[in-house]
C-alpha positions as a Markdown table, in Angstrom:
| # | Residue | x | y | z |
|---|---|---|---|---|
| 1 | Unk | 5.7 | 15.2 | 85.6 |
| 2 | Unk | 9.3 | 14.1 | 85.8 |
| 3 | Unk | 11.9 | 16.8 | 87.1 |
| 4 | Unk | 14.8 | 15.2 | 85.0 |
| 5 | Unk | 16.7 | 17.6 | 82.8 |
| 6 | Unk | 16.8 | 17.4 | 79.0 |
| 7 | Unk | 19.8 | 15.5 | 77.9 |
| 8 | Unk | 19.0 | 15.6 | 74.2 |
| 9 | Unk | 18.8 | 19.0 | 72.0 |
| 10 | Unk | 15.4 | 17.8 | 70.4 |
| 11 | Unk | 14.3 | 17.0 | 74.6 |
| 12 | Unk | 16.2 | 20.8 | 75.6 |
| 13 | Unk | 14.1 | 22.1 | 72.8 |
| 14 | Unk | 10.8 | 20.6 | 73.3 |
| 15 | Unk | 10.8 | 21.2 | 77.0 |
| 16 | Unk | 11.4 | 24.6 | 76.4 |
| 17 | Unk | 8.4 | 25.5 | 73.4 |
| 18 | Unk | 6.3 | 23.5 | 76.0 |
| 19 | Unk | 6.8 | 25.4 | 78.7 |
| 20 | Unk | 6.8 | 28.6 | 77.1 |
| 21 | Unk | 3.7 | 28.2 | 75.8 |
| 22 | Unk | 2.6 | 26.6 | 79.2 |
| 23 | Unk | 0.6 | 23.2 | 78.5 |
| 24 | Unk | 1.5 | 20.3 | 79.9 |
| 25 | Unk | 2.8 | 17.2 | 79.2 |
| 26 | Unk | -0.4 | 14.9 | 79.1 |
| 27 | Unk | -2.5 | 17.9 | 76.9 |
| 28 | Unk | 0.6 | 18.2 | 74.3 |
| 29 | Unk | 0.5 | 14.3 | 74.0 |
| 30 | Unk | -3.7 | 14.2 | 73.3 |
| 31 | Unk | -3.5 | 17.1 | 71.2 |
| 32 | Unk | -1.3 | 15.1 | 68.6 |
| 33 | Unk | -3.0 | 12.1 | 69.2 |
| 34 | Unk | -1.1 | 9.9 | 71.8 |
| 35 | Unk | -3.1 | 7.6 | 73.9 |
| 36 | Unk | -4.3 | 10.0 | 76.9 |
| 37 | Unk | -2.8 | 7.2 | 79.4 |
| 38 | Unk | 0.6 | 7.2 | 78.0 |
| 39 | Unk | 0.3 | 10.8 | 76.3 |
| 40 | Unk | 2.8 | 12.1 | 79.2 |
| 41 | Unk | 5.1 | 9.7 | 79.6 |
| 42 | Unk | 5.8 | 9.8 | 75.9 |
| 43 | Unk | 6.3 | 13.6 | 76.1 |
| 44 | Unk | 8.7 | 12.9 | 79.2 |
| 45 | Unk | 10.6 | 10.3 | 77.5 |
| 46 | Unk | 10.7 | 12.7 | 74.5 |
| 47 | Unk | 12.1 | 15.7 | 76.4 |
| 48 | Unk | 14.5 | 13.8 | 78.8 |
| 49 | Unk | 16.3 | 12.5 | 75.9 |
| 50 | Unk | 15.2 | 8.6 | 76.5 |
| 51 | Unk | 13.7 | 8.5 | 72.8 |
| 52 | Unk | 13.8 | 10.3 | 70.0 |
| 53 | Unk | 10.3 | 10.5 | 68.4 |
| 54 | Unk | 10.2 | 10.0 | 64.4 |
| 55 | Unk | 10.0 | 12.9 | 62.6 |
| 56 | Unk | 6.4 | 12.2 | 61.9 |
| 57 | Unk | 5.8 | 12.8 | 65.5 |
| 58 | Unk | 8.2 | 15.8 | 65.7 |
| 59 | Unk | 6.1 | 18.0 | 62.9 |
| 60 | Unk | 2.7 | 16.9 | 65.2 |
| 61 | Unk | 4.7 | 18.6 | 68.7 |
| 62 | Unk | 5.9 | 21.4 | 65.6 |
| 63 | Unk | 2.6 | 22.4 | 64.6 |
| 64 | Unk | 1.0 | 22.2 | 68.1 |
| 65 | Unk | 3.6 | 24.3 | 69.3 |
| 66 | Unk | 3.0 | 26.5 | 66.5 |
| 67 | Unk | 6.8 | 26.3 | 65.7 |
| 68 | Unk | 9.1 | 25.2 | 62.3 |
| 69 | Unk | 10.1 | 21.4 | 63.2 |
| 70 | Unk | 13.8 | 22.9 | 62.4 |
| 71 | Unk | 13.8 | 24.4 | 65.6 |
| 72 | Unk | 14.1 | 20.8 | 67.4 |
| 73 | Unk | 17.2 | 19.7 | 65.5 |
| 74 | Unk | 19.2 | 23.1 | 65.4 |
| 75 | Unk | 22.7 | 22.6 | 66.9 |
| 76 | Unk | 23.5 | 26.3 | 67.4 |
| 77 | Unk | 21.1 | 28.8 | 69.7 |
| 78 | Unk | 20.9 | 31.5 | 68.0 |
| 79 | Unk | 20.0 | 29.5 | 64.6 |
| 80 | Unk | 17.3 | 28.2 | 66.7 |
| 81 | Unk | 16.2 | 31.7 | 67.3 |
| 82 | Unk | 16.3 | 32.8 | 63.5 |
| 83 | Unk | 14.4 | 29.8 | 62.7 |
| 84 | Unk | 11.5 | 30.8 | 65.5 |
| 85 | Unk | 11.8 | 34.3 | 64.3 |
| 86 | Unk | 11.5 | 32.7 | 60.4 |
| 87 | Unk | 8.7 | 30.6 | 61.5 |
| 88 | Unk | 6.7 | 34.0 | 62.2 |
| 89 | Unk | 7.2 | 36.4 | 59.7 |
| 90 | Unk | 4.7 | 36.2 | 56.5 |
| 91 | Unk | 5.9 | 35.2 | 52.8 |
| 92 | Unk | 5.9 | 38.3 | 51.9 |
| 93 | Unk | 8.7 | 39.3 | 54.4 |
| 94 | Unk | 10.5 | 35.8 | 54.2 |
| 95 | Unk | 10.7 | 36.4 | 50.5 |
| 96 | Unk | 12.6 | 40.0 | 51.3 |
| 97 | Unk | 15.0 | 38.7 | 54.2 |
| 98 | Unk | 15.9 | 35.8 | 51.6 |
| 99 | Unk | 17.1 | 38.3 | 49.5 |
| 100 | Unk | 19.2 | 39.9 | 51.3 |
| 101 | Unk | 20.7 | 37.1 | 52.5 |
| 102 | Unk | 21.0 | 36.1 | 49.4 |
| 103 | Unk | 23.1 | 39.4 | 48.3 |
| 104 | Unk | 24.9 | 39.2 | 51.1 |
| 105 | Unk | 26.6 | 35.8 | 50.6 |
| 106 | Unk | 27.1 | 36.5 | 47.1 |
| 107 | Unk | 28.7 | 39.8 | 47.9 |
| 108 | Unk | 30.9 | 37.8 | 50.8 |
| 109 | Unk | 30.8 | 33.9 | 49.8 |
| 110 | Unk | 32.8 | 31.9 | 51.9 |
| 111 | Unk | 35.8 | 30.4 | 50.9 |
């Protein structure tokens, strides 16, 4: 495992669902299907920012991180976090937050 920092946002972000759900490189990399001799220097590549993977390859790490793919490409933190937060909460109470956001910027559209 390399100790380079994430240059990227989608290699910031990655390294960080990764870790918090503590797997490592190599097992992330098999359990979307990368070649188990490459599988973590793919992931490393991904995470320091030395490729980008296609979006293809992003919804795979999404879904095995049990995350929204959004999360990778979110520019602002706490977006990220709403996304996550989004990500977890069932229809039913997606359908009700939408609402209110919804009345809210109607009430206060921006100008």
């Amino acid at each position: 495992m390399t100790n380079k920092q994430p240059i990227s946002l989608f290699g910031r972000r990655l390294r960080s669902a990764r870790q918090h759900v503590d797997i490592p490189q190599d097992k992330l990399g098999v359990q979307i299907g990368l070649d188990e001799h490459t599988a973590s220097a793919r992931i490393s590549r991904y995470e320091t920012g030395v490729h980008e993977p296609p979006f293809e390859i992003a919804r795979k790490l999404a879904n095995a991180l049990r995350l929204p793919a959004a999360y990778f490409y979110c520019e602002d933190d706490d977006l990220a976090e709403l996304v996550l937060t989004w990500g977890r909460l069932p229809k039913s109470e997606r359908k009700q937050l939408r609402k209110v956001i919804e009345a809210k910027w109607t009430s206060n559209p921006v100008k």
